[in-house]
TISEBA-821528 format. One record per residue (C-alpha): x, y, z; residue number from 1. Coordinates in pm, 1 decimal, m for minus. Layout:
N
         x         y         z  num
         X         Y         Z  NUM
...
***
This chain:
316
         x         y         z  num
    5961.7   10345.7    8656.3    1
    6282.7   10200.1    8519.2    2
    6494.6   10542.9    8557.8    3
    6814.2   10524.6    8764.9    4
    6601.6   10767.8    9037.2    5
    6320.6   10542.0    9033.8    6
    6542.1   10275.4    9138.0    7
    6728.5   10455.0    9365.7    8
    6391.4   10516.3    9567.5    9
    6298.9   10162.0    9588.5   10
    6622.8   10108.1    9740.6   11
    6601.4   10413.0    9970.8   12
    6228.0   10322.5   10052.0   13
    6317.4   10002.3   10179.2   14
    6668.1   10008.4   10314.1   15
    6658.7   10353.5   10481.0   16
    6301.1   10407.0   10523.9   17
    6239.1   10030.9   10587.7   18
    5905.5   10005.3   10364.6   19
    5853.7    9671.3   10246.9   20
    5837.4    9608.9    9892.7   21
    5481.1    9535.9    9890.0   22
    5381.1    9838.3   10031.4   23
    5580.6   10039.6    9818.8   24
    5408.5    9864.8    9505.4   25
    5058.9    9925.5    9659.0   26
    5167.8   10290.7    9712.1   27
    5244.7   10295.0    9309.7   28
    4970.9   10161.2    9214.4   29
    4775.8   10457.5    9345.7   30
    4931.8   10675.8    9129.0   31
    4867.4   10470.5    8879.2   32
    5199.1   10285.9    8794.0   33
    5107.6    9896.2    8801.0   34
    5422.6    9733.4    8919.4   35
    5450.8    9445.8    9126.2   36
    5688.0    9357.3    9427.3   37
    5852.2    9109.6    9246.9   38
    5964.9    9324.9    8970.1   39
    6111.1    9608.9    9256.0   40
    6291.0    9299.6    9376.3   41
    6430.9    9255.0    9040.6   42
    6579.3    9648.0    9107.7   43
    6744.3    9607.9    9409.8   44
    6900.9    9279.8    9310.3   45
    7053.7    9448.8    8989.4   46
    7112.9    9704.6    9263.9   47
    7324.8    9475.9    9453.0   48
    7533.9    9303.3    9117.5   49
    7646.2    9684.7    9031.6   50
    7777.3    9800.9    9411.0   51
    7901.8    9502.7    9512.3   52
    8239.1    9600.7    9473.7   53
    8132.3    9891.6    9694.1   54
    8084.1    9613.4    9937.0   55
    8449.7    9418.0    9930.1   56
    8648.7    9760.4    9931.2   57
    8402.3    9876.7   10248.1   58
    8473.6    9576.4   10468.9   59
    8849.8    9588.6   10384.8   60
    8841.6    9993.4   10488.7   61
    8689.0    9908.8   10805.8   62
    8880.0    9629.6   10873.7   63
    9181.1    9838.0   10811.4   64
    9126.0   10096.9   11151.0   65
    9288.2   10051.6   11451.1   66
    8917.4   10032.2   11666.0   67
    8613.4    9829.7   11569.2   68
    8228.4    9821.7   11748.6   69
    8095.4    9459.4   11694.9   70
    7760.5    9340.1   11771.8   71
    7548.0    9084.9   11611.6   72
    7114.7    9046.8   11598.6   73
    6905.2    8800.6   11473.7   74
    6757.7    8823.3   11097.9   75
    6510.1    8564.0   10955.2   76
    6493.2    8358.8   10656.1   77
    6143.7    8351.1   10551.2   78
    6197.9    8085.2   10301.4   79
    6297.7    7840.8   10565.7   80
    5955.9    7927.5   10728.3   81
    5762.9    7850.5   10445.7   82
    5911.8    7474.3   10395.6   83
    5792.6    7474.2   10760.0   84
    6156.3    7524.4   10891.3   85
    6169.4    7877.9   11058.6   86
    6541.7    7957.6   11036.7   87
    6692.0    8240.6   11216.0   88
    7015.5    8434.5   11088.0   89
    7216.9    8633.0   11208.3   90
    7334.9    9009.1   11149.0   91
    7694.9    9076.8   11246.8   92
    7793.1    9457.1   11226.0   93
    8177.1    9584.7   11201.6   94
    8172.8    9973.7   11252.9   95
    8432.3   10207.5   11249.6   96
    8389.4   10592.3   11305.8   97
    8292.2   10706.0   10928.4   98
    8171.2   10336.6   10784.5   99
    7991.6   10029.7   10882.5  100
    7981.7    9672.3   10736.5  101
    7720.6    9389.9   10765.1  102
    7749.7    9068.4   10708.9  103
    7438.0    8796.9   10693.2  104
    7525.8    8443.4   10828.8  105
    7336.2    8129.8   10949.7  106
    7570.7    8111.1   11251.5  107
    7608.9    8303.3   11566.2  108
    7936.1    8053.2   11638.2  109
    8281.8    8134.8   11693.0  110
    8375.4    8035.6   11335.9  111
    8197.9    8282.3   11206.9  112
    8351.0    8546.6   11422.7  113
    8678.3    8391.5   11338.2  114
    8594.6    8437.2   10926.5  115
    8480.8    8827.8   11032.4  116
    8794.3    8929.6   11276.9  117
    9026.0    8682.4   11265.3  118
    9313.8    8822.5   11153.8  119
    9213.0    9157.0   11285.9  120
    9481.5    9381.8   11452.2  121
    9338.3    9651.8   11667.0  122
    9079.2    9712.7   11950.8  123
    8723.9    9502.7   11951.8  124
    8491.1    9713.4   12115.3  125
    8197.3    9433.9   12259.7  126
    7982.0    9288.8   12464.8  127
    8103.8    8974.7   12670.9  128
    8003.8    8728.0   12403.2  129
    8242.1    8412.5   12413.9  130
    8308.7    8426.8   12074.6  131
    8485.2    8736.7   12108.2  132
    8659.3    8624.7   12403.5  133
    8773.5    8319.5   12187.3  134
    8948.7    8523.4   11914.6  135
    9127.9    8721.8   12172.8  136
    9260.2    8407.5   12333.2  137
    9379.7    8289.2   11963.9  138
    9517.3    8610.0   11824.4  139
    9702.6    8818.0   12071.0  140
    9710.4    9108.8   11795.6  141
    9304.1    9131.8   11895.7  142
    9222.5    9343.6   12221.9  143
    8919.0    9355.6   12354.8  144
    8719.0    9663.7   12563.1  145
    8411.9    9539.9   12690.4  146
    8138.7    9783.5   12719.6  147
    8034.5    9925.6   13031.4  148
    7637.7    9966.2   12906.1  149
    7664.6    9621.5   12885.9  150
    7772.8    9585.8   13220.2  151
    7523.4    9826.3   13407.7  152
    7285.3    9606.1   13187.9  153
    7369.3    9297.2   13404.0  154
    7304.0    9497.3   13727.3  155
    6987.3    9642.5   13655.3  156
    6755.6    9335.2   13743.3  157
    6897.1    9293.3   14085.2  158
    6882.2    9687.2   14186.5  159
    6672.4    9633.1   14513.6  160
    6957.3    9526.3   14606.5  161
    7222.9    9786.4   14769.9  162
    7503.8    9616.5   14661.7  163
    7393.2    9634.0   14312.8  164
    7268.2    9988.6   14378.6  165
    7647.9   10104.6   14495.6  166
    7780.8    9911.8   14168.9  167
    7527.2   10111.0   13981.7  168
    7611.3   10420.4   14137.8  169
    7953.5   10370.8   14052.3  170
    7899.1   10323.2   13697.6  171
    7633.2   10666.2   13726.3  172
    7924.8   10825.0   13814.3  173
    8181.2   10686.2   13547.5  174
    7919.9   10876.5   13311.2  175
    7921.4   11183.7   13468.3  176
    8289.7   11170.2   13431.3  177
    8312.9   11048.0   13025.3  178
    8048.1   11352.2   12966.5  179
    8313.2   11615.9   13132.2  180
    8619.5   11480.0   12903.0  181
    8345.5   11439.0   12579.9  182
    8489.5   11693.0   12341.4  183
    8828.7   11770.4   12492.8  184
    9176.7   11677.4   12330.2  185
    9297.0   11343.9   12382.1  186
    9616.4   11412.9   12585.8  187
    9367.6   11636.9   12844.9  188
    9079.3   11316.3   12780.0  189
    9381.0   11082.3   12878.9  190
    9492.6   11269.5   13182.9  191
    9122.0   11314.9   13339.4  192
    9074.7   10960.3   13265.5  193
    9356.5   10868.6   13472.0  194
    9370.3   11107.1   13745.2  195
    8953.3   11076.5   13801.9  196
    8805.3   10757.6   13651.4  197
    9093.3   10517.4   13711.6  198
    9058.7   10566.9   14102.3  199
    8721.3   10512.7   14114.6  200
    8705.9   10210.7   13861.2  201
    8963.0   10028.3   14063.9  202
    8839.8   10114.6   14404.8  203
    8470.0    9970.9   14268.5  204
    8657.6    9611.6   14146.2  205
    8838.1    9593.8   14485.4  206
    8485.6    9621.1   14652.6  207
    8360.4    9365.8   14427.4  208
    8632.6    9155.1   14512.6  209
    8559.7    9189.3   14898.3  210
    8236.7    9072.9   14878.6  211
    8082.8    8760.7   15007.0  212
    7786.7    8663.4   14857.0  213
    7629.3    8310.1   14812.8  214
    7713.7    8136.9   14487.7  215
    7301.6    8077.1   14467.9  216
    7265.3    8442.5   14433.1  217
    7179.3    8564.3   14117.4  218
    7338.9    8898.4   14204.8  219
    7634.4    8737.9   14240.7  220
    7632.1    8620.1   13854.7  221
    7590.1    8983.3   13783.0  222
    7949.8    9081.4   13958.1  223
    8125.3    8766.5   13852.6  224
    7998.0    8887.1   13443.4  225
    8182.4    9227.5   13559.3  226
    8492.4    9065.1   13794.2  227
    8565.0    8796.5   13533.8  228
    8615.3    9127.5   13274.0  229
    8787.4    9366.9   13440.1  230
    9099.2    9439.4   13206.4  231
    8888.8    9464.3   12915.3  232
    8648.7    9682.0   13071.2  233
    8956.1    9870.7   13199.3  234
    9112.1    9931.8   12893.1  235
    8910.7   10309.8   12766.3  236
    9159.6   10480.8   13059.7  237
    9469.7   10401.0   12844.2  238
    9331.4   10502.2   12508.2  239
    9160.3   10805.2   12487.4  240
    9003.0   10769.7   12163.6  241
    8779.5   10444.3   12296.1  242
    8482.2   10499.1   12422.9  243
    8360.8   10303.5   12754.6  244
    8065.0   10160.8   12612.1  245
    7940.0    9977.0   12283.5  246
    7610.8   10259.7   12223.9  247
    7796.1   10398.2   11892.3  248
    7783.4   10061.2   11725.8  249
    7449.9    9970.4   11891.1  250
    7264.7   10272.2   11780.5  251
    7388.7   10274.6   11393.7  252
    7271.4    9875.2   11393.3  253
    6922.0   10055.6   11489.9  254
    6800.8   10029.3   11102.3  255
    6861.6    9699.5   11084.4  256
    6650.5    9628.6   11365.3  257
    6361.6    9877.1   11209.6  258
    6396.7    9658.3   10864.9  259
    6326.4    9349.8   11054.4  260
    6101.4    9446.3   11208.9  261
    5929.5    9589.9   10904.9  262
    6031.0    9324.0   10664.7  263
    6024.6    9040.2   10886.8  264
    6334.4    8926.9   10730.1  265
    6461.8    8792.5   10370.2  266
    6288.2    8568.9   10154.9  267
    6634.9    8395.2    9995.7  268
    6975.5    8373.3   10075.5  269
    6991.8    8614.0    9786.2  270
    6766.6    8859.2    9958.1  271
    7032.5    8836.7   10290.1  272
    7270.3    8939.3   10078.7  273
    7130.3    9211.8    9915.3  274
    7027.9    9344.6   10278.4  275
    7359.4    9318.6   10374.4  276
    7528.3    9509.4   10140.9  277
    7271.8    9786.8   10067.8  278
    7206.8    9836.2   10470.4  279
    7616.4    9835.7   10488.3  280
    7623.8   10114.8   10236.0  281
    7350.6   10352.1   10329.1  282
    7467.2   10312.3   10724.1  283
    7826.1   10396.1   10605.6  284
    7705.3   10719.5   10402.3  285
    7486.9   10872.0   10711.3  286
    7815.9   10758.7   10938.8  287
    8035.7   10976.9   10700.9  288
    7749.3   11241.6   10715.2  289
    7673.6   11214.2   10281.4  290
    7349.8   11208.8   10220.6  291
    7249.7   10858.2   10143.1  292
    7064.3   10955.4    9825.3  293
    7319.7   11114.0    9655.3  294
    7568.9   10855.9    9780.8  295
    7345.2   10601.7    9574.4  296
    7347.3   10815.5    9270.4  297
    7725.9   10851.2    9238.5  298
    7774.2   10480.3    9358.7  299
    7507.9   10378.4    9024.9  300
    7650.3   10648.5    8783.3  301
    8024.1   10528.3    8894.5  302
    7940.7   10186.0    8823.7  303
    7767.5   10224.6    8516.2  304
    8057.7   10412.2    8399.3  305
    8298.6   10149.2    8503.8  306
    8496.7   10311.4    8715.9  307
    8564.6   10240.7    9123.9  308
    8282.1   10314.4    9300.2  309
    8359.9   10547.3    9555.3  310
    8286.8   10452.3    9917.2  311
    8061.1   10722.2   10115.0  312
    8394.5   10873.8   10339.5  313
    8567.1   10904.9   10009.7  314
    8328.2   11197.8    9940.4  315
    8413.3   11506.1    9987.5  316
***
Protein backbone atom coordinates (compact mmCIF):
# COMPACT_ATOMS: atom_id res chain seq x y z
CA UNK A 1 0.00 0.00 0.00
CA UNK A 2 2.72 2.58 0.50
CA UNK A 3 3.50 3.02 -3.45
CA UNK A 4 3.24 6.55 -4.87
CA UNK A 5 -0.11 5.02 -6.93
CA UNK A 6 -1.50 3.69 -3.88
CA UNK A 7 -1.40 7.02 -2.47
CA UNK A 8 -2.44 8.75 -5.27
CA UNK A 9 -5.83 6.68 -5.08
CA UNK A 10 -6.55 7.50 -1.58
CA UNK A 11 -6.31 10.97 -2.57
CA UNK A 12 -8.35 10.53 -5.78
CA UNK A 13 -10.90 8.28 -3.82
CA UNK A 14 -11.66 10.87 -1.51
CA UNK A 15 -11.13 14.24 -3.10
CA UNK A 16 -12.55 13.45 -6.57
CA UNK A 17 -14.65 10.56 -5.90
CA UNK A 18 -15.60 11.90 -2.40
CA UNK A 19 -15.28 8.37 -0.50
CA UNK A 20 -14.59 8.83 2.98
CA UNK A 21 -11.59 7.42 4.39
CA UNK A 22 -13.32 4.87 6.32
CA UNK A 23 -14.96 3.42 3.61
CA UNK A 24 -12.08 3.26 1.54
CA UNK A 25 -10.23 1.25 4.44
CA UNK A 26 -13.25 -1.13 4.77
CA UNK A 27 -13.10 -1.54 0.95
CA UNK A 28 -9.21 -2.69 1.53
CA UNK A 29 -9.74 -4.74 3.93
CA UNK A 30 -11.76 -6.96 1.63
CA UNK A 31 -9.05 -7.56 -0.43
CA UNK A 32 -7.24 -8.30 2.22
CA UNK A 33 -4.93 -5.25 2.92
CA UNK A 34 -5.53 -4.34 6.77
CA UNK A 35 -5.07 -0.63 6.88
CA UNK A 36 -6.81 1.69 8.94
CA UNK A 37 -8.31 5.26 8.24
CA UNK A 38 -6.00 6.82 10.32
CA UNK A 39 -2.98 5.62 8.58
CA UNK A 40 -4.70 6.85 4.84
CA UNK A 41 -4.95 10.10 6.76
CA UNK A 42 -1.35 9.95 7.42
CA UNK A 43 -1.11 9.79 3.17
CA UNK A 44 -2.96 12.59 2.28
CA UNK A 45 -1.41 14.77 4.94
CA UNK A 46 2.18 13.90 3.58
CA UNK A 47 0.13 14.50 0.43
CA UNK A 48 -0.55 17.97 1.35
CA UNK A 49 3.36 18.90 2.92
CA UNK A 50 4.75 17.84 -0.75
CA UNK A 51 2.10 20.06 -3.11
CA UNK A 52 1.75 22.73 -1.06
CA UNK A 53 3.75 24.85 -3.05
CA UNK A 54 1.38 23.74 -5.81
CA UNK A 55 -1.05 25.57 -3.65
CA UNK A 56 0.74 29.27 -3.14
CA UNK A 57 1.79 29.45 -6.96
CA UNK A 58 -2.15 28.37 -7.85
CA UNK A 59 -3.81 31.14 -5.86
CA UNK A 60 -1.24 33.74 -7.11
CA UNK A 61 -2.09 32.44 -10.99
CA UNK A 62 -5.62 32.94 -10.39
CA UNK A 63 -5.35 35.93 -8.68
CA UNK A 64 -3.29 37.20 -11.49
CA UNK A 65 -6.46 37.16 -14.41
CA UNK A 66 -8.31 39.94 -15.23
CA UNK A 67 -11.99 37.99 -14.23
CA UNK A 68 -12.67 35.98 -11.10
CA UNK A 69 -16.12 33.71 -10.07
CA UNK A 70 -16.38 33.92 -6.19
CA UNK A 71 -18.71 32.07 -4.10
CA UNK A 72 -18.41 30.73 -0.67
CA UNK A 73 -20.42 27.37 1.23
CA UNK A 74 -20.41 26.17 4.48
CA UNK A 75 -17.83 23.27 5.63
CA UNK A 76 -17.86 21.75 9.17
CA UNK A 77 -15.38 21.17 11.76
CA UNK A 78 -16.16 17.95 13.29
CA UNK A 79 -13.79 18.41 16.07
CA UNK A 80 -15.67 21.37 17.36
CA UNK A 81 -18.73 18.98 17.41
CA UNK A 82 -17.22 16.53 19.42
CA UNK A 83 -16.15 19.06 22.43
CA UNK A 84 -19.91 19.69 22.04
CA UNK A 85 -19.28 22.96 20.01
CA UNK A 86 -20.59 22.32 16.38
CA UNK A 87 -18.57 24.87 14.39
CA UNK A 88 -19.33 25.68 10.89
CA UNK A 89 -16.59 26.90 8.28
CA UNK A 90 -16.61 28.21 5.50
CA UNK A 91 -15.43 27.34 1.79
CA UNK A 92 -14.51 30.36 -0.31
CA UNK A 93 -13.76 29.48 -4.06
CA UNK A 94 -11.65 31.91 -6.52
CA UNK A 95 -12.02 30.48 -10.16
CA UNK A 96 -10.67 31.57 -13.19
CA UNK A 97 -11.27 29.88 -16.66
CA UNK A 98 -8.42 26.99 -16.52
CA UNK A 99 -7.85 26.93 -12.41
CA UNK A 100 -9.65 27.20 -9.21
CA UNK A 101 -8.51 27.97 -5.60
CA UNK A 102 -10.10 27.18 -2.18
CA UNK A 103 -9.55 28.50 0.77
CA UNK A 104 -11.00 27.07 4.37
CA UNK A 105 -11.84 29.83 6.98
CA UNK A 106 -13.90 30.14 10.23
CA UNK A 107 -15.40 33.40 8.90
CA UNK A 108 -17.91 34.27 6.32
CA UNK A 109 -17.02 38.24 7.28
CA UNK A 110 -15.79 40.90 5.20
CA UNK A 111 -12.24 40.51 6.57
CA UNK A 112 -11.92 37.51 5.24
CA UNK A 113 -12.99 38.57 1.82
CA UNK A 114 -10.70 41.47 2.26
CA UNK A 115 -7.50 38.82 3.05
CA UNK A 116 -8.88 36.75 -0.33
CA UNK A 117 -9.47 39.89 -2.90
CA UNK A 118 -8.30 42.72 -1.45
CA UNK A 119 -5.89 43.96 -3.48
CA UNK A 120 -7.45 42.34 -6.46
CA UNK A 121 -7.54 44.27 -9.82
CA UNK A 122 -10.05 42.94 -12.25
CA UNK A 123 -13.77 41.84 -12.52
CA UNK A 124 -15.56 39.88 -9.37
CA UNK A 125 -18.07 37.85 -10.83
CA UNK A 126 -20.83 37.29 -7.57
CA UNK A 127 -23.70 37.06 -5.95
CA UNK A 128 -24.99 40.23 -3.98
CA UNK A 129 -23.20 39.29 -0.79
CA UNK A 130 -22.21 42.55 1.22
CA UNK A 131 -18.92 41.56 1.61
CA UNK A 132 -18.28 41.83 -1.91
CA UNK A 133 -20.04 44.96 -2.16
CA UNK A 134 -17.67 46.21 0.70
CA UNK A 135 -14.39 45.58 -1.17
CA UNK A 136 -15.72 47.31 -4.18
CA UNK A 137 -16.56 50.37 -2.14
CA UNK A 138 -12.78 50.21 -0.66
CA UNK A 139 -10.81 49.38 -3.76
CA UNK A 140 -12.01 51.06 -6.85
CA UNK A 141 -9.50 48.73 -8.91
CA UNK A 142 -12.34 45.82 -7.91
CA UNK A 143 -15.54 45.70 -10.27
CA UNK A 144 -18.17 43.80 -9.61
CA UNK A 145 -20.88 41.82 -12.17
CA UNK A 146 -23.52 40.43 -10.24
CA UNK A 147 -25.04 37.36 -11.56
CA UNK A 148 -28.24 37.29 -13.18
CA UNK A 149 -29.06 33.40 -11.88
CA UNK A 150 -28.84 34.96 -8.79
CA UNK A 151 -31.24 37.42 -9.59
CA UNK A 152 -34.03 35.24 -11.32
CA UNK A 153 -33.33 33.30 -7.99
CA UNK A 154 -34.88 36.19 -5.95
CA UNK A 155 -37.98 36.24 -8.26
CA UNK A 156 -38.85 32.79 -8.31
CA UNK A 157 -40.82 32.60 -4.89
CA UNK A 158 -43.13 35.38 -5.77
CA UNK A 159 -43.99 34.07 -9.52
CA UNK A 160 -47.88 34.03 -9.02
CA UNK A 161 -47.33 37.16 -9.26
CA UNK A 162 -47.40 38.91 -12.92
CA UNK A 163 -45.14 41.39 -12.12
CA UNK A 164 -42.62 38.92 -11.12
CA UNK A 165 -43.71 36.74 -14.05
CA UNK A 166 -42.86 39.80 -16.70
CA UNK A 167 -39.41 40.25 -14.69
CA UNK A 168 -38.96 36.58 -15.19
CA UNK A 169 -39.84 36.64 -18.65
CA UNK A 170 -37.44 39.22 -19.21
CA UNK A 171 -34.61 37.44 -17.80
CA UNK A 172 -36.07 34.01 -20.05
CA UNK A 173 -35.38 36.07 -22.71
CA UNK A 174 -31.84 37.54 -21.76
CA UNK A 175 -31.00 33.64 -22.05
CA UNK A 176 -32.29 33.05 -25.19
CA UNK A 177 -30.18 35.89 -26.28
CA UNK A 178 -26.55 34.83 -24.35
CA UNK A 179 -27.25 31.19 -26.06
CA UNK A 180 -27.34 32.93 -29.76
CA UNK A 181 -23.88 34.96 -29.09
CA UNK A 182 -22.40 31.53 -27.04
CA UNK A 183 -19.56 30.60 -29.32
CA UNK A 184 -19.21 33.64 -31.56
CA UNK A 185 -16.12 36.11 -31.57
CA UNK A 186 -16.07 38.68 -29.08
CA UNK A 187 -16.28 41.83 -31.28
CA UNK A 188 -19.70 40.04 -33.02
CA UNK A 189 -20.61 38.78 -28.95
CA UNK A 190 -20.07 42.59 -28.10
CA UNK A 191 -22.13 44.03 -30.87
CA UNK A 192 -25.29 41.55 -30.32
CA UNK A 193 -24.96 42.33 -26.77
CA UNK A 194 -25.42 45.86 -27.39
CA UNK A 195 -27.68 46.16 -30.21
CA UNK A 196 -30.21 43.20 -28.59
CA UNK A 197 -29.70 42.68 -24.84
CA UNK A 198 -28.88 46.25 -23.80
CA UNK A 199 -32.45 47.46 -24.99
CA UNK A 200 -34.21 45.04 -23.34
CA UNK A 201 -32.15 45.07 -19.98
CA UNK A 202 -32.71 48.76 -19.67
CA UNK A 203 -36.27 48.90 -20.78
CA UNK A 204 -36.91 45.94 -17.87
CA UNK A 205 -35.02 48.41 -14.99
CA UNK A 206 -37.11 51.40 -16.22
CA UNK A 207 -40.28 49.19 -15.60
CA UNK A 208 -38.99 48.27 -12.33
CA UNK A 209 -38.46 51.69 -11.57
CA UNK A 210 -42.17 52.64 -12.48
CA UNK A 211 -43.60 50.45 -10.24
CA UNK A 212 -45.55 51.07 -7.14
CA UNK A 213 -45.70 48.46 -4.88
CA UNK A 214 -46.17 48.48 -1.02
CA UNK A 215 -42.96 48.46 0.98
CA UNK A 216 -44.81 45.33 3.02
CA UNK A 217 -44.59 43.37 -0.10
CA UNK A 218 -42.22 40.81 -0.20
CA UNK A 219 -42.12 41.08 -4.00
CA UNK A 220 -41.04 44.26 -3.66
CA UNK A 221 -37.71 43.06 -1.72
CA UNK A 222 -37.20 40.90 -4.72
CA UNK A 223 -36.95 44.13 -7.26
CA UNK A 224 -35.26 46.39 -4.78
CA UNK A 225 -32.27 43.09 -4.52
CA UNK A 226 -32.30 43.66 -8.53
CA UNK A 227 -32.89 47.83 -8.66
CA UNK A 228 -30.33 48.40 -5.89
CA UNK A 229 -27.73 46.30 -8.51
CA UNK A 230 -28.29 47.40 -11.66
CA UNK A 231 -24.71 48.58 -12.89
CA UNK A 232 -23.18 45.53 -11.73
CA UNK A 233 -25.66 43.38 -13.22
CA UNK A 234 -25.24 45.61 -16.30
CA UNK A 235 -21.79 45.28 -16.72
CA UNK A 236 -21.56 41.55 -19.17
CA UNK A 237 -22.87 44.10 -22.25
CA UNK A 238 -19.50 45.98 -22.14
CA UNK A 239 -17.22 43.00 -21.83
CA UNK A 240 -17.79 40.28 -23.93
CA UNK A 241 -15.74 37.77 -22.34
CA UNK A 242 -18.06 37.90 -18.89
CA UNK A 243 -20.60 35.85 -18.62
CA UNK A 244 -24.14 37.13 -17.15
CA UNK A 245 -24.37 34.74 -14.50
CA UNK A 246 -22.15 33.08 -11.66
CA UNK A 247 -23.16 29.01 -12.94
CA UNK A 248 -19.33 28.48 -14.11
CA UNK A 249 -18.02 29.06 -10.63
CA UNK A 250 -21.11 27.48 -9.00
CA UNK A 251 -20.97 24.27 -10.85
CA UNK A 252 -16.99 23.57 -10.45
CA UNK A 253 -17.65 24.29 -6.40
CA UNK A 254 -20.15 21.17 -7.03
CA UNK A 255 -17.36 18.63 -5.50
CA UNK A 256 -16.99 20.41 -2.68
CA UNK A 257 -20.49 20.23 -1.91
CA UNK A 258 -20.47 16.21 -2.81
CA UNK A 259 -17.35 15.91 -0.18
CA UNK A 260 -19.42 17.45 2.45
CA UNK A 261 -21.84 15.92 2.02
CA UNK A 262 -19.98 12.63 2.00
CA UNK A 263 -17.46 13.50 4.59
CA UNK A 264 -19.50 15.59 6.70
CA UNK A 265 -16.66 17.86 6.99
CA UNK A 266 -12.93 17.88 8.56
CA UNK A 267 -11.94 16.48 11.68
CA UNK A 268 -8.91 19.29 12.40
CA UNK A 269 -7.96 22.45 11.22
CA UNK A 270 -5.29 20.33 9.62
CA UNK A 271 -7.83 18.25 7.80
CA UNK A 272 -9.44 21.91 6.33
CA UNK A 273 -6.41 22.47 5.03
CA UNK A 274 -5.60 19.51 3.41
CA UNK A 275 -9.23 19.72 1.75
CA UNK A 276 -8.47 22.89 0.61
CA UNK A 277 -5.56 22.44 -1.20
CA UNK A 278 -6.10 18.92 -2.66
CA UNK A 279 -9.92 19.94 -3.77
CA UNK A 280 -8.08 23.29 -5.25
CA UNK A 281 -5.77 21.10 -7.25
CA UNK A 282 -7.85 18.33 -8.66
CA UNK A 283 -10.75 21.14 -9.58
CA UNK A 284 -7.95 23.15 -11.34
CA UNK A 285 -6.68 19.96 -13.41
CA UNK A 286 -10.40 18.92 -14.71
CA UNK A 287 -10.82 23.01 -15.34
CA UNK A 288 -7.61 22.83 -17.57
CA UNK A 289 -9.06 19.50 -19.01
CA UNK A 290 -5.65 17.13 -17.53
CA UNK A 291 -6.70 14.30 -16.20
CA UNK A 292 -6.59 14.62 -12.49
CA UNK A 293 -4.70 11.35 -12.02
CA UNK A 294 -1.93 12.00 -13.98
CA UNK A 295 -1.88 15.61 -12.79
CA UNK A 296 -1.23 13.98 -9.23
CA UNK A 297 1.49 11.79 -10.51
CA UNK A 298 3.62 14.54 -12.10
CA UNK A 299 2.71 16.98 -9.16
CA UNK A 300 4.31 13.83 -6.55
CA UNK A 301 7.18 12.80 -8.98
CA UNK A 302 8.00 16.77 -9.44
CA UNK A 303 8.12 17.22 -5.88
CA UNK A 304 9.98 14.34 -4.94
CA UNK A 305 12.45 15.37 -7.41
CA UNK A 306 12.65 18.85 -6.10
CA UNK A 307 11.80 20.68 -8.74
CA UNK A 308 8.55 23.28 -9.24
CA UNK A 309 5.65 21.48 -9.31
CA UNK A 310 3.86 22.24 -12.27
CA UNK A 311 0.32 23.62 -11.95
CA UNK A 312 -2.44 21.55 -14.05
CA UNK A 313 -2.74 24.56 -17.10
CA UNK A 314 0.99 24.38 -17.25
CA UNK A 315 0.51 20.96 -18.92
CA UNK A 316 0.59 20.56 -22.13
Amino acid sequence: MANDESRERVFLQKYCYHLPLERQARELSRRGLDVTSTTLWDYLSALYGLLQSAGDRLAQHVLAQPILGVDETSWRLLKSEQKGKSKVWWVWARRCSDAAHYTLDPSRSAETAKALLGAYSGTVLCDGYAAYESLARANPLLKLAHCWAHARRELLPHEQDPKARRALRVIQRLYVLEKQVRGRPPDEVRRLRQCKTRPLLEAFFRWIDSLAIPPTSDLRNALRYIQLRKQPLLRFLDDPTLDPDNNATERVIRGVVLGRKNHHGSRSERGTQVAALLYSLIDSAQLADVNPHDYLRRAVHAALDGVQIPLPHEIS
